[in-house]
DOBA-783506 format. One record per residue (C-alpha): residue number from 1; x, y, z. Coordinates in steps of 0.001 Angstrom, whole numbers, plus 524288, in hexadecimal, padded with zeros to 5 digits. Layout:
% residues N
<i->NUM	u->X	v->Y	w->Z> .
...
END
This chain:
% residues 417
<i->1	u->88141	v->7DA66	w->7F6A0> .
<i->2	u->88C94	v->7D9E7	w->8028D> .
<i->3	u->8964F	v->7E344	w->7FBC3> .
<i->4	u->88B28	v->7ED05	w->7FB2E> .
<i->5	u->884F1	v->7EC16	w->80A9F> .
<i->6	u->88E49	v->7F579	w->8113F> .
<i->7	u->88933	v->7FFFD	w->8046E> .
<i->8	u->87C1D	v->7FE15	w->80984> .
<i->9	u->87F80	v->8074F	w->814C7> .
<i->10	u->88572	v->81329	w->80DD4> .
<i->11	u->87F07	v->82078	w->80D16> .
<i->12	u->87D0C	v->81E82	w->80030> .
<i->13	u->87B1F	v->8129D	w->7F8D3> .
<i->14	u->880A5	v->811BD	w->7E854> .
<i->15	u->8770D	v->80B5C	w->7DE4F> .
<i->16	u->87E0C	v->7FF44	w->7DE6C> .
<i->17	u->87B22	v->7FDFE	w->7EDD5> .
<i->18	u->86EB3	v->802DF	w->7ED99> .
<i->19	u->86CA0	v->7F821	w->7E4B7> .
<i->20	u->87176	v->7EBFA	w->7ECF8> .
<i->21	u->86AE2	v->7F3C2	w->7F920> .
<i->22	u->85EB0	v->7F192	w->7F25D> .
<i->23	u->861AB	v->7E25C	w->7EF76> .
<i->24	u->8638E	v->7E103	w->7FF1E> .
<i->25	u->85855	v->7E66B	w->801F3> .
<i->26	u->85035	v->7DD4F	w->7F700> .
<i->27	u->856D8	v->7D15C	w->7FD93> .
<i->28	u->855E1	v->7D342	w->80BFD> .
<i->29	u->8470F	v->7D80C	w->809AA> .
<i->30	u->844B4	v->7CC26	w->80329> .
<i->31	u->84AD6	v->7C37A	w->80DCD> .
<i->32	u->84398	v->7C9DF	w->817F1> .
<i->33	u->8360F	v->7C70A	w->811F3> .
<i->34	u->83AB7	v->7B945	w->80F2D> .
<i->35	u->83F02	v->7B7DE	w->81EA0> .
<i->36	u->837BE	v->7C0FF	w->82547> .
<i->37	u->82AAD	v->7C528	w->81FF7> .
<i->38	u->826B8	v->7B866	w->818D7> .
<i->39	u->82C07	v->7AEF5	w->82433> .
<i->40	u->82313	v->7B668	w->82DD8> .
<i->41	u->8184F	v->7B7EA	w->82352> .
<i->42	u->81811	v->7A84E	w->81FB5> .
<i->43	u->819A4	v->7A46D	w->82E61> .
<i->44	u->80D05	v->7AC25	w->83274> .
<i->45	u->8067F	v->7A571	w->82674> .
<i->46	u->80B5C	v->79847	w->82B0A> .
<i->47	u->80434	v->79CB9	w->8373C> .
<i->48	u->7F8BD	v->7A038	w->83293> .
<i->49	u->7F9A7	v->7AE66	w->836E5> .
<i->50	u->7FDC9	v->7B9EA	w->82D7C> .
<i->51	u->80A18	v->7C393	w->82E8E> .
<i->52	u->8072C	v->7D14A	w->82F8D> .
<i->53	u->81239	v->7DAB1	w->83011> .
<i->54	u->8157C	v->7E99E	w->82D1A> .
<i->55	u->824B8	v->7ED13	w->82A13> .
<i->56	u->82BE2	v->7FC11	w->82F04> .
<i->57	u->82D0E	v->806BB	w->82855> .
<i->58	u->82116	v->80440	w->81E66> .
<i->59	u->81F30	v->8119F	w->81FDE> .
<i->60	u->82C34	v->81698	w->81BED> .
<i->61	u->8304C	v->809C8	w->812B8> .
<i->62	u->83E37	v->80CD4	w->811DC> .
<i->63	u->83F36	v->80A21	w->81F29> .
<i->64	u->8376E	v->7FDA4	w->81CB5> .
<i->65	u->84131	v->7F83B	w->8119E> .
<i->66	u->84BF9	v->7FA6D	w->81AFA> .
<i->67	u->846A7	v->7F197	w->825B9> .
<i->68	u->83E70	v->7E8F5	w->81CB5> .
<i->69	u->8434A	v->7E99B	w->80E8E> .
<i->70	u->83617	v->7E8BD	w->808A7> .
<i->71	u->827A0	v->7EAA8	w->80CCA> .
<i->72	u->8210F	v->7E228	w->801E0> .
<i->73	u->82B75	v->7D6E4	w->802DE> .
<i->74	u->82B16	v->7D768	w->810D6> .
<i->75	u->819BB	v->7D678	w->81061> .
<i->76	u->81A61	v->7CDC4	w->80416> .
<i->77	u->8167E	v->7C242	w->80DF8> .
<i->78	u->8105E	v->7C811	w->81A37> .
<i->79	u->80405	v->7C5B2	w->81ACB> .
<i->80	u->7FEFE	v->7D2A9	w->81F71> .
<i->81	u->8082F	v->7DC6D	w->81BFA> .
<i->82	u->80896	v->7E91C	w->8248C> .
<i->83	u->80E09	v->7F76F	w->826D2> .
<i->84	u->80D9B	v->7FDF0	w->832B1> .
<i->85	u->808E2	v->80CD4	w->8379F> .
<i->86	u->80CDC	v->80F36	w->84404> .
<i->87	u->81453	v->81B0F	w->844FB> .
<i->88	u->80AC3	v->825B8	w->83FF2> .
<i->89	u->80E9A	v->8212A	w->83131> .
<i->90	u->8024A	v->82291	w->82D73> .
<i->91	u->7FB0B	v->82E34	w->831CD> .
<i->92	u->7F4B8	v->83B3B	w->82C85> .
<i->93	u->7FE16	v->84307	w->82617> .
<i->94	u->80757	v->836F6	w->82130> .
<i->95	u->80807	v->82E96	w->814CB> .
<i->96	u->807FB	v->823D9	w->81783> .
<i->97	u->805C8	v->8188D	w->80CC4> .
<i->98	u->80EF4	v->80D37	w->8127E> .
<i->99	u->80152	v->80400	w->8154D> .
<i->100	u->80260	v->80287	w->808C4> .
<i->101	u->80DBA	v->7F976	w->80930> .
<i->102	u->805E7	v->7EFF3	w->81021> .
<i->103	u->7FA47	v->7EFFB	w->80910> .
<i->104	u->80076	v->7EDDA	w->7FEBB> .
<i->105	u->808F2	v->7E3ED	w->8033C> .
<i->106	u->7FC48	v->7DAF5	w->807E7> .
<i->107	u->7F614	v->7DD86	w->7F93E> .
<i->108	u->802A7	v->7D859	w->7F14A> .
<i->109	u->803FA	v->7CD41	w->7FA06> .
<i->110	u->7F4CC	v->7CAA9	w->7FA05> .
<i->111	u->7F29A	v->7CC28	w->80931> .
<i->112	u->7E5DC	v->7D1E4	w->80E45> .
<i->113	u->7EB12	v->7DA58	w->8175A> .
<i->114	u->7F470	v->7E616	w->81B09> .
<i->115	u->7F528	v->7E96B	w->827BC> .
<i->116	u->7FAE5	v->7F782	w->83062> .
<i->117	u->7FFFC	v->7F606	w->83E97> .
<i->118	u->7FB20	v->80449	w->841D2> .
<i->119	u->7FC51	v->80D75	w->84B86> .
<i->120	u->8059B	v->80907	w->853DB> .
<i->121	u->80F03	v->813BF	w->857EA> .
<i->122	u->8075B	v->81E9F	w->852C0> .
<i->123	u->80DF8	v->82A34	w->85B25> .
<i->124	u->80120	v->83288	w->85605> .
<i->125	u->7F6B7	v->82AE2	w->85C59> .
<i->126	u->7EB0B	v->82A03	w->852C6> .
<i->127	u->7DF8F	v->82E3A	w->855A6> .
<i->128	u->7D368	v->825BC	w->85103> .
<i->129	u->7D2B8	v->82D8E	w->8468A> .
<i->130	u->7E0B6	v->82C65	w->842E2> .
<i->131	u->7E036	v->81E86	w->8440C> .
<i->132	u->7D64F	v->81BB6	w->83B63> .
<i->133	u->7DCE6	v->824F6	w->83038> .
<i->134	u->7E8D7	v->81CBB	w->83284> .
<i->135	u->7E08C	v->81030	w->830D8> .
<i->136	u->7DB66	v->81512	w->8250D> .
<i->137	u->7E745	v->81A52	w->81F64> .
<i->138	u->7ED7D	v->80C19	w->81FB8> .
<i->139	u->7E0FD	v->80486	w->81AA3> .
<i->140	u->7DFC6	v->80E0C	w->80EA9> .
<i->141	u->7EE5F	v->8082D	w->80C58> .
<i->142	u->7EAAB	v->7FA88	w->80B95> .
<i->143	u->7ECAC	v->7F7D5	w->81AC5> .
<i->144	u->7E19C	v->7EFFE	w->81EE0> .
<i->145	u->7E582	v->7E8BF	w->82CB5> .
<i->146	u->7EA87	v->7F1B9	w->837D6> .
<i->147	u->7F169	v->7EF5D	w->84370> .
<i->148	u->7EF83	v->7F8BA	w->84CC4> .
<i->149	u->7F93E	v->7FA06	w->8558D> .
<i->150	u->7F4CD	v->8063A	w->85F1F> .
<i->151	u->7EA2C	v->80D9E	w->85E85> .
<i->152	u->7E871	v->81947	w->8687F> .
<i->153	u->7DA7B	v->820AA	w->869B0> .
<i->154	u->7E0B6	v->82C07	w->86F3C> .
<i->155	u->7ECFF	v->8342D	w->87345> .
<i->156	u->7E92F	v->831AE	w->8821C> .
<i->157	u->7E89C	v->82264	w->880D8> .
<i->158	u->7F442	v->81C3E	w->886EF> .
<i->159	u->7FBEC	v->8165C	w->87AFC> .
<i->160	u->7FB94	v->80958	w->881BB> .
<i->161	u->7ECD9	v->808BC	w->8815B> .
<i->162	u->7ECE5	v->80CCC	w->8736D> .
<i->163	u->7E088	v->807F2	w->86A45> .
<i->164	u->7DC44	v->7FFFE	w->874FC> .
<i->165	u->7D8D5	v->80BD1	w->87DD7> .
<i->166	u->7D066	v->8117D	w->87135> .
<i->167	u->7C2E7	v->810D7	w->87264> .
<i->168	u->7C2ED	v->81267	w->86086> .
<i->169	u->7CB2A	v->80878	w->85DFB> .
<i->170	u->7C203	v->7FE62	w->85C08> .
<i->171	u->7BAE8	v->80796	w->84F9F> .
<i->172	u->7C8A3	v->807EE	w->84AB8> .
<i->173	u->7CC0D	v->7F9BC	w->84C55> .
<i->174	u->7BD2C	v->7F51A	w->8480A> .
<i->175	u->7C03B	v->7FF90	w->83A46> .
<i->176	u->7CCCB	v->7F7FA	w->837BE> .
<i->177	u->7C7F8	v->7EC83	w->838D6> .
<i->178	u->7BDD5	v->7ECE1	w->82E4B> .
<i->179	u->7C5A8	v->7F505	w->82597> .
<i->180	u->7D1C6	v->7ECFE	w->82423> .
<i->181	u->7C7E7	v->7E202	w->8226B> .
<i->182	u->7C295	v->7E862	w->81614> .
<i->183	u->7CF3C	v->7ED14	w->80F66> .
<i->184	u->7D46B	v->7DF39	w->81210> .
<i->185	u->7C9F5	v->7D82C	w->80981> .
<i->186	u->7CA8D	v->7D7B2	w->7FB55> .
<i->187	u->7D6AE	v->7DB5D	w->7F448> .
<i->188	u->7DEB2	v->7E8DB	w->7F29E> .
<i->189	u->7DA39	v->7F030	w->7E61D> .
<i->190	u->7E576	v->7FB37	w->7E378> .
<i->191	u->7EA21	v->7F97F	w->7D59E> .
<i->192	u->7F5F3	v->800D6	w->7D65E> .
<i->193	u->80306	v->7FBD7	w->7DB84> .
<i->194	u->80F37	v->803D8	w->7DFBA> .
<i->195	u->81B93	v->7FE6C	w->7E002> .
<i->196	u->82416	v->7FED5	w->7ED03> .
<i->197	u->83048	v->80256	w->7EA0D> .
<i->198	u->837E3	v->7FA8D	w->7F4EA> .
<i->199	u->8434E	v->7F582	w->7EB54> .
<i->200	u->845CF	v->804B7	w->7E837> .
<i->201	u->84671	v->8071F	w->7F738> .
<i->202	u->85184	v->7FC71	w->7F924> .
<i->203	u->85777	v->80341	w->7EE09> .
<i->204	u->85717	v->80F10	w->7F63D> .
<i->205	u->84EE3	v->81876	w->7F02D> .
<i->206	u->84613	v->81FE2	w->7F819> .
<i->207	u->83EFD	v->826D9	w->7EBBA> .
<i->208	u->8378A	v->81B16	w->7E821> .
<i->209	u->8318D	v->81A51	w->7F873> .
<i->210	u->82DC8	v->828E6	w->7F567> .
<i->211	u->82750	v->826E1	w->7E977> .
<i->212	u->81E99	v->81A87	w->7ECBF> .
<i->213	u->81A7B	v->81F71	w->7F7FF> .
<i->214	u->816DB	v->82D86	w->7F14C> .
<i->215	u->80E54	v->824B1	w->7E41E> .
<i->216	u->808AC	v->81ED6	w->7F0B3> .
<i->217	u->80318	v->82953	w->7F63A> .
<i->218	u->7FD56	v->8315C	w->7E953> .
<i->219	u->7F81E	v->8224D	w->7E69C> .
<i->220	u->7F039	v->822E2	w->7F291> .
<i->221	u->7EC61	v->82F34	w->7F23B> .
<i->222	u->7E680	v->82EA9	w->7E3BE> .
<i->223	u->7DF3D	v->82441	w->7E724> .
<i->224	u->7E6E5	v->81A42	w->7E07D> .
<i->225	u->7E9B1	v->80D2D	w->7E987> .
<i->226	u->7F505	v->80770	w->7E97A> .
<i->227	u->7FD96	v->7FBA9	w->7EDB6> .
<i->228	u->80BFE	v->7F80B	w->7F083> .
<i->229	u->81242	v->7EE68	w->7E6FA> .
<i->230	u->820C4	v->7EACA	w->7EA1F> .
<i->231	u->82BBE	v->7E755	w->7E063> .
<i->232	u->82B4F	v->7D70B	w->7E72B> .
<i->233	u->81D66	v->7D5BD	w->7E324> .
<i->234	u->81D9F	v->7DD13	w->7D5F5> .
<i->235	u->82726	v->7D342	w->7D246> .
<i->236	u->82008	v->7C7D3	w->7D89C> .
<i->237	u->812B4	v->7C6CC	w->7DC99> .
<i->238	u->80A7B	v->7D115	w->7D488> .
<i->239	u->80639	v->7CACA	w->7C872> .
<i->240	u->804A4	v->7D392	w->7BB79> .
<i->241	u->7FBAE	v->7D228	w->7B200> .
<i->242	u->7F0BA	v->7D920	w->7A9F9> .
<i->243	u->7F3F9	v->7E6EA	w->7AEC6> .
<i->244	u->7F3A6	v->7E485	w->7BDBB> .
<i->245	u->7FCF0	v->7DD2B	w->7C986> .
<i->246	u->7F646	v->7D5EA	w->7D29B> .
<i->247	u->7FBE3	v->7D313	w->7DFBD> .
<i->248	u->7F859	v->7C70B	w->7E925> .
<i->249	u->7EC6A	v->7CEB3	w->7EFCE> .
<i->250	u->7E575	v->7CE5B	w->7E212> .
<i->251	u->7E757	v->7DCCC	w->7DF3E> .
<i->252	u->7E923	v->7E39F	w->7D2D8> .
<i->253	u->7F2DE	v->7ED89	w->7D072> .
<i->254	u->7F0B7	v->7F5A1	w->7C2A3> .
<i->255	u->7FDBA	v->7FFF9	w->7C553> .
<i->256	u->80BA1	v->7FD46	w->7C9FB> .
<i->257	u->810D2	v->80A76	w->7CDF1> .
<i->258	u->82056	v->80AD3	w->7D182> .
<i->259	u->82501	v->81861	w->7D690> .
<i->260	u->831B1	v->81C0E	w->7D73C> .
<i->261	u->83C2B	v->81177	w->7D7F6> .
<i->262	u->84893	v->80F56	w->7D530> .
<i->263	u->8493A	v->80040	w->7D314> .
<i->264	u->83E59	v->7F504	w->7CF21> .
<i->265	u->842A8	v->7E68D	w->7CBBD> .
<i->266	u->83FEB	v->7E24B	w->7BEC9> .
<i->267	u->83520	v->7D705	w->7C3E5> .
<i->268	u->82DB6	v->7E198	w->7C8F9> .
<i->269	u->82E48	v->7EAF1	w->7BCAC> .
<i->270	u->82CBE	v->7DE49	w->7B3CC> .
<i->271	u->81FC5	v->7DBA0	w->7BBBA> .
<i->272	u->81AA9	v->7EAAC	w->7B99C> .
<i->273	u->81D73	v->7E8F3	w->7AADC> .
<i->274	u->8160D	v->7DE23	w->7A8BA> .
<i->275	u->80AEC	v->7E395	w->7B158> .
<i->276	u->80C45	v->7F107	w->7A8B3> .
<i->277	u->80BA5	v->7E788	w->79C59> .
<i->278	u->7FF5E	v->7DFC6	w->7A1F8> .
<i->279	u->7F744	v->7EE07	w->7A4A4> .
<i->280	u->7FD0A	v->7F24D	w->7AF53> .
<i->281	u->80307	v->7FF4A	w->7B468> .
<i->282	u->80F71	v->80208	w->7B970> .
<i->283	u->81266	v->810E4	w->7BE14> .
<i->284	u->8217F	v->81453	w->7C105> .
<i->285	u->81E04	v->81FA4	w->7C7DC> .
<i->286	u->82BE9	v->828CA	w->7CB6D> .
<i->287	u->83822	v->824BD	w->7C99E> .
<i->288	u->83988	v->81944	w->7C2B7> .
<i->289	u->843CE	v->80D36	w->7C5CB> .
<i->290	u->851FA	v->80D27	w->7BFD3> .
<i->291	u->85531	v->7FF21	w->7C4B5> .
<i->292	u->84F36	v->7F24F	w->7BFD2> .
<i->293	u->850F7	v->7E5C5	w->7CA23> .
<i->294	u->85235	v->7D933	w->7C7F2> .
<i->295	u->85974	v->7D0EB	w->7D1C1> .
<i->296	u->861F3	v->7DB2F	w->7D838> .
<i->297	u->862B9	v->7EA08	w->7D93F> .
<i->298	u->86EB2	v->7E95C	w->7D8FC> .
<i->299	u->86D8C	v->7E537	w->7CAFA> .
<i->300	u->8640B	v->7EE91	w->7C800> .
<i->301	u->86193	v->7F0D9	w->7B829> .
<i->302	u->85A23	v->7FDDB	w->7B267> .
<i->303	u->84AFD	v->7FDD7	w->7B1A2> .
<i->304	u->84571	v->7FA08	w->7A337> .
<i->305	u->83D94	v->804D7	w->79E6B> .
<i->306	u->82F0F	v->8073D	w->7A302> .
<i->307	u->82863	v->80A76	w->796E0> .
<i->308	u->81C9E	v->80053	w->79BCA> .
<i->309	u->8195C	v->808BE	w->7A795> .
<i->310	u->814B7	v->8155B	w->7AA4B> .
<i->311	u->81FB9	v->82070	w->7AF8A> .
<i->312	u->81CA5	v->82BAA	w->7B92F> .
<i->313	u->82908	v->82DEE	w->7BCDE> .
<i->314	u->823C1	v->83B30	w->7C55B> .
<i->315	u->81F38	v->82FFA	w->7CF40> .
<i->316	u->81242	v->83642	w->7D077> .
<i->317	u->80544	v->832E8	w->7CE80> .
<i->318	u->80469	v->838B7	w->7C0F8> .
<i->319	u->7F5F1	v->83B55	w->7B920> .
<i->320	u->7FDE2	v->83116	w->7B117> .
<i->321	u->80120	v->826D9	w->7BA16> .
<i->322	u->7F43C	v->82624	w->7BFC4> .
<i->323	u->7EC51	v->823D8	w->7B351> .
<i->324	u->7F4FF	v->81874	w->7B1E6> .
<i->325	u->7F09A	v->812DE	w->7BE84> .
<i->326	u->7E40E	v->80A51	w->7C053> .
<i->327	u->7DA25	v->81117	w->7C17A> .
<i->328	u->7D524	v->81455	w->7CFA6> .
<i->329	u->7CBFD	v->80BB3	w->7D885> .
<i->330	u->7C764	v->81A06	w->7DFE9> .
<i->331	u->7C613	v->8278C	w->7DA1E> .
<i->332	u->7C2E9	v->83338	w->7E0E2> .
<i->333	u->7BC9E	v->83F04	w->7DA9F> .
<i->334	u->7C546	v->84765	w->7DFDC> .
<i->335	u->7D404	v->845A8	w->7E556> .
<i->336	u->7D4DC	v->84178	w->7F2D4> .
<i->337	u->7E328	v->83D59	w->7F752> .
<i->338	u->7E016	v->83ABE	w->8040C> .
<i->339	u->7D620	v->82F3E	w->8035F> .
<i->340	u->7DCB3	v->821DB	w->80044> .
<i->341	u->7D46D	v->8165B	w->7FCCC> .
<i->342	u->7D673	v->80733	w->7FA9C> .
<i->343	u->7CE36	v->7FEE9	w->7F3E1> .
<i->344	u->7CD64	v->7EE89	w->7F72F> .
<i->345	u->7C5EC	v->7E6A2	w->7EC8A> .
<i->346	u->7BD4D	v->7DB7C	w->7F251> .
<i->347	u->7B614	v->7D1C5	w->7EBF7> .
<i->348	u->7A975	v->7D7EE	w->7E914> .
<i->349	u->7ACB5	v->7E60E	w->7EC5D> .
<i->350	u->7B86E	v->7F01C	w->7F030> .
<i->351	u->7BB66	v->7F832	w->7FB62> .
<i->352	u->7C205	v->80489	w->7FC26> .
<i->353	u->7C83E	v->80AD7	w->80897> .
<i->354	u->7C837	v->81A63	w->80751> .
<i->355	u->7CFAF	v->821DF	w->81134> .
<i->356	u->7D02F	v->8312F	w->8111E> .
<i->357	u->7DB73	v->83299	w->81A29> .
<i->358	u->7DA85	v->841EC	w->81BA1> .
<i->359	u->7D2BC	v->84A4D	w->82331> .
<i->360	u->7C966	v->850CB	w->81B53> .
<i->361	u->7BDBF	v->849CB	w->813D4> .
<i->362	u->7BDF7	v->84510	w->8073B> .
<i->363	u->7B41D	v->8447C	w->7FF38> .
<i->364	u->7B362	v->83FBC	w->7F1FE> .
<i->365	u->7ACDD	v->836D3	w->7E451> .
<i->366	u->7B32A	v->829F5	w->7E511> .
<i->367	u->7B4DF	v->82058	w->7DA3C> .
<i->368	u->7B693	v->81326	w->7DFE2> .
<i->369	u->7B96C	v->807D1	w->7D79F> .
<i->370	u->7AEF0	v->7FBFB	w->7DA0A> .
<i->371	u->7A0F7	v->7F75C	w->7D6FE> .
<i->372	u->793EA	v->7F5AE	w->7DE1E> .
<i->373	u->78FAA	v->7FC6D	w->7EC13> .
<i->374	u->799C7	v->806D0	w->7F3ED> .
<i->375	u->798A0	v->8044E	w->80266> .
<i->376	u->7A17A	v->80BCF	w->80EFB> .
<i->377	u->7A4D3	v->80046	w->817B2> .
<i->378	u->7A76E	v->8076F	w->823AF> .
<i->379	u->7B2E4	v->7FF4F	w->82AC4> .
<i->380	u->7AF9A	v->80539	w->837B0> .
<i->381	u->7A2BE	v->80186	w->837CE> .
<i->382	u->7A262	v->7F741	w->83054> .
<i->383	u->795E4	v->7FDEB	w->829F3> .
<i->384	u->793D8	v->7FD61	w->81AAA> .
<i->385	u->78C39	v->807F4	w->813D8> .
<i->386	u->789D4	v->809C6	w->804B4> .
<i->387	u->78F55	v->815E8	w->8002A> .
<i->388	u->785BA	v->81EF2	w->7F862> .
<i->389	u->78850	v->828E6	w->7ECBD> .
<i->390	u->79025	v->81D8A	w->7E540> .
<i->391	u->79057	v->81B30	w->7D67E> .
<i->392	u->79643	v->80D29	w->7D234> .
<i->393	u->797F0	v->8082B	w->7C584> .
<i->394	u->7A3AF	v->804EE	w->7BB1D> .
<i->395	u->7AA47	v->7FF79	w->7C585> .
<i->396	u->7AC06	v->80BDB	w->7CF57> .
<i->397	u->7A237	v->81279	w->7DA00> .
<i->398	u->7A28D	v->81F91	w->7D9F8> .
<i->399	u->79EB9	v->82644	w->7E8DE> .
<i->400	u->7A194	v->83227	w->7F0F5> .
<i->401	u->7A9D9	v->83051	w->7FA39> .
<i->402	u->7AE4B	v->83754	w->808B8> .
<i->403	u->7B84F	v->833CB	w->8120D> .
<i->404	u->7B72B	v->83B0B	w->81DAD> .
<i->405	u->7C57F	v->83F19	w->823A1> .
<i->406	u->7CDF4	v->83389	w->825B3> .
<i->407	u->7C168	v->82AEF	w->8215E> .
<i->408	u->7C29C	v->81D4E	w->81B79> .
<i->409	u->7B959	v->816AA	w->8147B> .
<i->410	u->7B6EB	v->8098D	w->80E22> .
<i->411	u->7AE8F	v->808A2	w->802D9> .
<i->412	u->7AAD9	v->7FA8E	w->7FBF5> .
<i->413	u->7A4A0	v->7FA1D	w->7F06A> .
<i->414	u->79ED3	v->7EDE0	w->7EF15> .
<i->415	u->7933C	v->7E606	w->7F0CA> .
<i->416	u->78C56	v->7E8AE	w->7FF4F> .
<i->417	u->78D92	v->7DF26	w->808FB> .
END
C-alpha cells in the first residue's frame, strides 16, 4: 500500500488507486472496531453495565465512513447501538431514514434496543407538537430508547431551563416510556433486507449512497419494512437456509435487495446464492457490480453472471420486483405514502406502530397480518381498548383505520390481557 498513500490525495484518483484506497479503508475500519468499539463494548460488559453510543455524520454517511470507516463494523459489538438527531435532521419537510441504521444494527447483532440522543441543538425549537412527530418519526424506524437531550416548551423559555421549565414534559416523557417498552419486547418482524453498500463508498462511488437511500424511501412508503444488512454480516453471522436468513435477534428475512453498487466480495454473493438456491430472493435493483472481492480490491476479479437472481436494473420499485417480494404484513386499501408502520412479533401476539407523519387525516381499510382480538394500546395513557368493525381470520384482521394528523397508534392483536 506505501507507494500508493501520497495518490490518495490527488483530485482524481485512477482505478488502480481507487482500488488500494478501498483496501485502507477495509483495514483501518476493522482495527478500529477491534481497538476501539469492542474494547469499550467488552469492558462495560466486564462491568456489568452496557455501551451505548451514536457515531457523526449518520445522517450524511459519507461523512461517517470518513471519520469511522464503517457503521455496522463499528456497532457489531455495542451493546445499544445509536444515531443521533440533533441538528433539525429530522423534521417536517426532510427525509430522513438514517434511524434505520441503528435499528438495524441492534436486530443483526440480537440486542433489544436502539436508542436516539434527540433534540439537542435543534436551532427550530419544537413545539410539543413537533416533538412528538419527531418521536414518532424515529420509533416507526426501529428507534425504541431516546435520550433526550433538551426539550424547550416554548420560544420564551430561557434555553438553559429547557424541558425542565415545561409544564408537558412529563406526558411526553410518561408516552416514551411505555412506547419504547413495547417495541423493545418480542422480536423485529420485517422480512426484507437491504444491503448497505459501505465497501462501494470506500471505493468511492457516490451512486450506490443515492440509490439505497432512494429503494429506502419508496420501501417505506409502500408499506414494505425493511432492515439494514451489511457486507461483514452477510458473510458471517446470517445463516441461510430454506428460503430465508436469520440474524442473531431471531428474525427472518425472505428478500435480499442490493441497489446500485459497484463492488461485493465473493463470501457475500456466495451466501445470497445459496440463500436464492434454498427459496430465497435476491433483487439487484440498479446498477449492478463489475468487481468480485476476495481478499483485496486491489485484486479485484469480474462478477460471475446472475442468472439465479432477479434484475431491475431501472433501480425502481418495479410491478415486477415487488411481486417477487414477501408478501406484506399491512395493506392498505388505498395508497397512503405518508403513514409508516412497524410490526414486533411477541409470543402470543404482534404489535404494530402506525405513524401518519403528515398533516391531513388518513383514513383507510387495513389488512393487518395476525390472529385473535385487535386492541389500541394507548402509550399515553396506558389505557387498552378493543377496536370494533374488525374481521379476523386466515391469518389477517381486516379493520378501518384513522390516524388523525401526525397521530400514532399501536395496535396488538393478540389475546387481551
Amino acid at each position: 500500500m506505501r507507494p500508493y498513500l501520497a495518490s490518495f490525495f490527488a483530485p482524481e484518483l485512477t482505478e488502480e488507486v481507487r482500488r488500494v484506497k478501498a483496501d485502507y479503508w477495509d483495514v483501518w475500519s476493522d482495527l478500529l472496531q477491534e481497538n476501539f468499539f469492542q474494547i469499550l463494548s467488552e469492558w462495560c460488559s466486564d462491568n456489568d453495565m452496557e455501551y451505548l453510543v451514536h457515531l457523526n455524520h449518520e445522517h450524511k454517511m459519507t461523512g461517517l465512513v470518513r471519520s469511522e470507516g464503517d457503521f455496522f463494523k463499528a456497532m457489531r459489538h455495542v451493546q445499544i447501538p445509536g444515531v443521533d438527531t440533533i441538528w433539525n435532521q429530522i423534521w417536517p419537510g426532510n427525509v430522513a431514514d438514517f434511524p434505520k441504521l441503528a435499528s438495524s444494527a441492534a436486530h443483526l447483532f440480537g440486542r433489544p434496543r436502539a436508542f436516539s440522543e434527540s433534540f439537542a441543538a435543534y436551532r427550530i425549537r419544537p413545539t410539543v407538537e413537533q416533538a412528538r412527530w419527531v418521536i414518532n418519526y424515529q420509533f416507526v424506524r426501529g428507534i425504541n430508547l431516546l435520550e433526550v437531550m433538551f426539550y424547550p416548551s416554548s420560544a420564551s423559555v430561557p434555553k438553559r431551563s429547557g424541558w425542565l421549565a415545561s409544564k408537558e414534559f412529563p406526558e411526553i416523557a410518561e408516552y416514551v416510556n411505555r412506547a419504547s417498552y413495547l417495541l423493545s419486547q418480542g422480536r423485529p418482524a420485517a422480512q426484507i433486507a437491504l444491503y448497505f453498500p459501505t465497501t462501494s463508498l470506500w471505493f468511492g462511488d457516490e451512486e450506490a449512497k443515492i440509490s439505497v437511500w432512494n429503494i429506502a424511501c419508496q420501501l417505506l412508503e409502500r408499506q414494505r419494512d425493511f432492515d439494514f444488512m451489511d457486507e461483514q454480516s452477510l458473510s458471517s453471522i446470517l445463516k441461510p437456509g430454506n428460503g430465508i436468513l436469520t440474524n442473531l435477534s431471531g428474525q427472518s428475512h425472505r428478500a435480499v435487495i442490493i441497489p446500485s453498487v459497484s463492488v461485493i466480495s465473493k463470501t457475500a454473493l456466495d451466501r445470497l446464492r445459496e440463500f436464492a438456491a434454498s427459496g430465497g430472493c435476491v433483487i439487484f435493483l440498479g446498477r449492478e457490480p463489475y468487481l468480485l472481492v476476495e481478499r483485496t480490491f486491489l485484486k479485484a476479479t469480474a462478477l460471475p453472471d446472475l442468472d439465479w437472481a432477479v434484475r431491475e436494473p431501472s433501480g425502481e420499485l418495479t410491478s415486477r420486483v415487488m411481486e417477487a417480494l414477501p408478501q406484506p404484513d399491512v395493506l392498505f386499501g388505498r395508497p397512503c405514502p405518508s403513514v409508516k408502520y412497524l410490526r414486533r412479533s411477541w409470543r402470543d401476539a404482534d404489535l404494530y406502530f402506525l405513524f401518519n407523519k403528515s398533516d391531513e387525516e388518513q383514513h383507510f381499510q387495513t389488512t393487518l397480518s395476525g390472529n385473535v382480538q385487535a386492541q389500541v394500546w394507548d402509550a399515553t395513557s396506558g389505557r387498552i381498548k378493543l377496536l370494533n368493525g374488525v374481521s379476523s381470520g386466515n391469518g389477517i384482521v381486516r379493520l378501518p383505520l384513522t390516524l388523525a394528523p401526525y397521530e400514532a397508534e399501536i395496535i396488538v392483536i393478540g389475546p387481551v390481557p
